[in-house]
C-alpha positions in Angstrom: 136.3 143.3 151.7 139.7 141.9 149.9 139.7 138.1 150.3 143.4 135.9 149.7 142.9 132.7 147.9 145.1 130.0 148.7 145.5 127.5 146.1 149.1 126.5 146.2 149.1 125.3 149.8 147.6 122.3 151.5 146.1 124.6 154.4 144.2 126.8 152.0 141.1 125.1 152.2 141.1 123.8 155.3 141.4 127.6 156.2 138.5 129.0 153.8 136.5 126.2 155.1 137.4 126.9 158.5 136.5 131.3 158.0 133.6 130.2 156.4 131.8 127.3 158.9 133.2 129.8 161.8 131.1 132.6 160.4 127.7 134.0 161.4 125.3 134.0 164.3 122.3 131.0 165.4 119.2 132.6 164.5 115.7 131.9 166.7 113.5 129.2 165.0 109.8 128.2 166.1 108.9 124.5 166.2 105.6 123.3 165.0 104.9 119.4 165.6 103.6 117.3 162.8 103.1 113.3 162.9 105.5 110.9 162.3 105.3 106.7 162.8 109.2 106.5 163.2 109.4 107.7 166.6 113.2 109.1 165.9 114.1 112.4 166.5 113.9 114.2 163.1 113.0 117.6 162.1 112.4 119.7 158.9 114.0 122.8 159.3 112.3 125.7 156.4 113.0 128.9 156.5 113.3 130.8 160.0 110.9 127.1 161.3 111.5 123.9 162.9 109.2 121.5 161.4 109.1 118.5 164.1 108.4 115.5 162.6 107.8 114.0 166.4 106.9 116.7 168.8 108.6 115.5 171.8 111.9 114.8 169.9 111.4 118.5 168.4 111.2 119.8 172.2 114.2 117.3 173.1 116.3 118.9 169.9 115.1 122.5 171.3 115.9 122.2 174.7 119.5 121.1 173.4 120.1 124.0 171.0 118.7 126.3 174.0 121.1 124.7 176.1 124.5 125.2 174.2 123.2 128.9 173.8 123.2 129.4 177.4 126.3 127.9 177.9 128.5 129.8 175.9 126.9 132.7 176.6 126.9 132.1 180.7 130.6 131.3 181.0 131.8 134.7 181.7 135.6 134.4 179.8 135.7 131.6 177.8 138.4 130.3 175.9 139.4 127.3 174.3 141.1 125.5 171.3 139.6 124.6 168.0 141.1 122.3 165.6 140.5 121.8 162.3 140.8 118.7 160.5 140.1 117.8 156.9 140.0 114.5 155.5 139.0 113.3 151.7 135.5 111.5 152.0 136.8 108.2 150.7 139.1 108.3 152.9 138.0 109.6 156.6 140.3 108.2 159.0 142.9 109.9 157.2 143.5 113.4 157.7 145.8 115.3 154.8 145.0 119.1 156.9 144.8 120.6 160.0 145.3 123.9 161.7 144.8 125.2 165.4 142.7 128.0 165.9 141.9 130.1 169.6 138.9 131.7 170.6 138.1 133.6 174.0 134.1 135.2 174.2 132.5 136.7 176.7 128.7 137.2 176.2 128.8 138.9 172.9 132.1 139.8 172.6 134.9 137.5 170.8 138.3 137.0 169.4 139.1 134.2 166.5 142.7 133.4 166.2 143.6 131.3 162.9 146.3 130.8 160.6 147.4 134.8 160.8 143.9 136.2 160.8 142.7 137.9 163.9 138.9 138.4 164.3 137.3 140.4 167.2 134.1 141.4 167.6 133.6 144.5 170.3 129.9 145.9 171.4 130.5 148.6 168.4 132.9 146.6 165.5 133.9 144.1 163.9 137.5 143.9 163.5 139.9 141.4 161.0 143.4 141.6 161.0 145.2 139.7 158.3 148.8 139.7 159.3 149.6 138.4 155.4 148.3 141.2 153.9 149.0 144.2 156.5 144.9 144.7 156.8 142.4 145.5 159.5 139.2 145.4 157.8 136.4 147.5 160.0 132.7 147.1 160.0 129.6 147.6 162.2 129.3 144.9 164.9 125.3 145.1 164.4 126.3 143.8 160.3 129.1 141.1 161.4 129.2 137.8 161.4 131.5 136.2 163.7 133.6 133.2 164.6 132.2 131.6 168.0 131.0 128.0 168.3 127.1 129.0 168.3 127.6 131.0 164.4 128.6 128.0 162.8 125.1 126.8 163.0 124.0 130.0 160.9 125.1 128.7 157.7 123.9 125.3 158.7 120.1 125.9 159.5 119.8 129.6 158.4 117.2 129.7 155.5 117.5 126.3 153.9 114.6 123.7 153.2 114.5 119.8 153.8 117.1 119.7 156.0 116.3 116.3 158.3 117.7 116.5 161.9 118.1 113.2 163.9 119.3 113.3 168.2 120.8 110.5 170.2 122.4 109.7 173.6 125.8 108.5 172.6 127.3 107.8 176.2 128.2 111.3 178.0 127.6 113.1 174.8 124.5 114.4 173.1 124.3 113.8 169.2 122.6 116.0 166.8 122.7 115.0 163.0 121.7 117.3 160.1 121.0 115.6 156.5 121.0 118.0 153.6 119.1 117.9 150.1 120.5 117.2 147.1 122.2 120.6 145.5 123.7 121.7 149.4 126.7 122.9 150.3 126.7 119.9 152.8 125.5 116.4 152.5 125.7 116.5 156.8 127.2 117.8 159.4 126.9 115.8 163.5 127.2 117.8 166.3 128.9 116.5 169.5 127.8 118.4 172.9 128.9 117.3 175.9 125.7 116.4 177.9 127.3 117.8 180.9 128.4 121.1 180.3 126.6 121.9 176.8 129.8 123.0 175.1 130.4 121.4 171.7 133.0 118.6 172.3 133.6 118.0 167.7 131.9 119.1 164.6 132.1 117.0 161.6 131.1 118.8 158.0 130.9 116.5 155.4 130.8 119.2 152.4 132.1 119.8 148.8 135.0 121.3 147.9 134.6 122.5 144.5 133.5 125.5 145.9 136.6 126.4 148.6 139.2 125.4 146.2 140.9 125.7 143.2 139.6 123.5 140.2 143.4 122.6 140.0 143.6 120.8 143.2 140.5 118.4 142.6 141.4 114.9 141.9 139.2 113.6 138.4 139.8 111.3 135.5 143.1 112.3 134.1 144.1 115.2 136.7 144.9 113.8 139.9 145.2 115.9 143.0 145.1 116.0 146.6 141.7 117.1 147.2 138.4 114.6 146.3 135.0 116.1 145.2 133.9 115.6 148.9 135.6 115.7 152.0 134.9 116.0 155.6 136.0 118.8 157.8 136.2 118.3 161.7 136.2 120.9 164.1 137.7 119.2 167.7 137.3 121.7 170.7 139.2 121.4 173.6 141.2 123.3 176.6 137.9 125.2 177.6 138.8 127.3 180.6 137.4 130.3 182.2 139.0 133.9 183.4 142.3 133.7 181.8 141.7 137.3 180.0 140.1 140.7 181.1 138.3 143.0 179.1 141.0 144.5 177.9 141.5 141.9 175.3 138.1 143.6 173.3 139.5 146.9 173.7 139.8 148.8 170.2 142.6 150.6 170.8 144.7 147.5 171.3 143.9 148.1 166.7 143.0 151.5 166.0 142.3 155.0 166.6 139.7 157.5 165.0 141.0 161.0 165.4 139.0 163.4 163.4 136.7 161.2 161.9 140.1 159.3 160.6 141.0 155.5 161.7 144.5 155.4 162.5 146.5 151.8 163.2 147.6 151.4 166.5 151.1 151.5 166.8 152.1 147.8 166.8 149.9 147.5 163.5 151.4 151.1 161.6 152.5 149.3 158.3 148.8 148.0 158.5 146.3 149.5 155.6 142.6 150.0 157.2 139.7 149.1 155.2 136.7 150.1 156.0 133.2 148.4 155.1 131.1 151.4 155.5 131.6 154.9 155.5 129.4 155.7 158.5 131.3 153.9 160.9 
């Protein structure tokens, strides 16, 4: 699949960072309890496992992951507002990036709105439309990832070791808190959920960004630039409401048609290129 690399614009990170955290699915994980003399609320999370370090604050840290699961996937309709912030690490309360995105899901179906790139997911495909570069870009839902609230956790707690977890109260809002090992893409990331509905209320990646950037635009000894070595990316959601689209948001034909075993651009898309990611589609 083609991918544009923005380097000569301020919101070319923020959006790479923001296609990339968006991306994937949670996966299942198993707990297994294991002493600890702290009494906080930590896990090691290997691969495909929950380690508890505590076994009630492993059930506690559960129950909330369960819970914002169910949420998302029992509000029939959902959409709401993401916004992205980024913000150099020595420098937090200052934000030098941002951009809106939209999403509306409804059990396993959803639509990502960002920056000109359109990403639905239907019961069959996966569909990207990149207004910038006239593409729709088709795969298999069963091999997508997708942009929804519960895949950013994917490439979070998806197959990594000695990740420490850590959950508080923090007055209407439940706090969960991942550390990362040394050589991560993420030193941490802190998830806010609202205790009372389990939706995420802000997500706060503090990453590198060596790897979502050019080499040009990282500030060092001798070349300055606008982007640190580390910075913090914050995902705010907000404007959640329910039933204010039908199903025919997901339909594919809003896209494409396949007429003979051919995929054909719908007609407000017919200076668009199709791309497909597998030939068996």
């Amino acid at each position: 699949m083609k991918t544009t690399k923005i380097k000569t614009k301020m919101s070319g990170l923020l959006l790479t960072a923001a296609l990339f955290l968006a991306a994937g699915n949670i996966q299942s994980a198993s707990a297994r309890s294991r002493p600890d003399n702290r009494g906080d609320a930590r896990w090691r999370i290997g691969k495909d496992t929950l380690q508890p370090a505590n076994p009630d604050s492993a059930a506690k840290i559960r129950a909330l992951l369960e819970k914002v699961q169910q949420a998302y996937h029992r509000a029939a309709y959902l959409g709401f507002r993401m916004k992205y912030l980024y913000a150099n690490e020595g420098q937090p309360g200052k934000n030098i990036d941002s951009l809106i995105g939209e999403v509306e899901m409804d059990k396993n179906r959803s639509r990502f709105v960002i920056d000109g790139t359109e990403t639905v997911l239907t019961d069959k495909y996966a569909i990207q439309v990149r207004s910038e570069d006239k593409a729709i870009y088709l795969s298999a839902a069963k091999q997508a990832t997708m942009s929804n609230p519960l895949g950013m956790l994917e490439n979070v707690v998806g197959h990594m070791q000695g990740v420490q977890a850590e959950l508080r109260q923090q007055g209407t809002l439940e706090v969960l808190v991942l550390r990362f090992p040394p050589g991560s893409a993420y030193s941490s990331i802190q998830m806010q959920v609202d205790a009372r509905t389990g939706f995420f209320k802000k997500i706060t990646y503090s990453l590198y960004t060596e790897g979502l950037v050019g080499q040009e635009l990282i500030d060092r000894p001798g070349h300055p630039g606008p982007y640190e070595s580390r910075g913090q990316v914050s995902v705010v959601f907000s404007q959640y409401e329910q039933g204010r689209f039908d199903d025919s948001l997901f339909k594919e034909e809003n896209f494409f048609s396949k007429t003979a075993g051919r995929f054909v651009p719908a007609g407000r898309y017919n200076e668009y290129h199709i791309f497909l990611a597998s030939s068996n589609l």
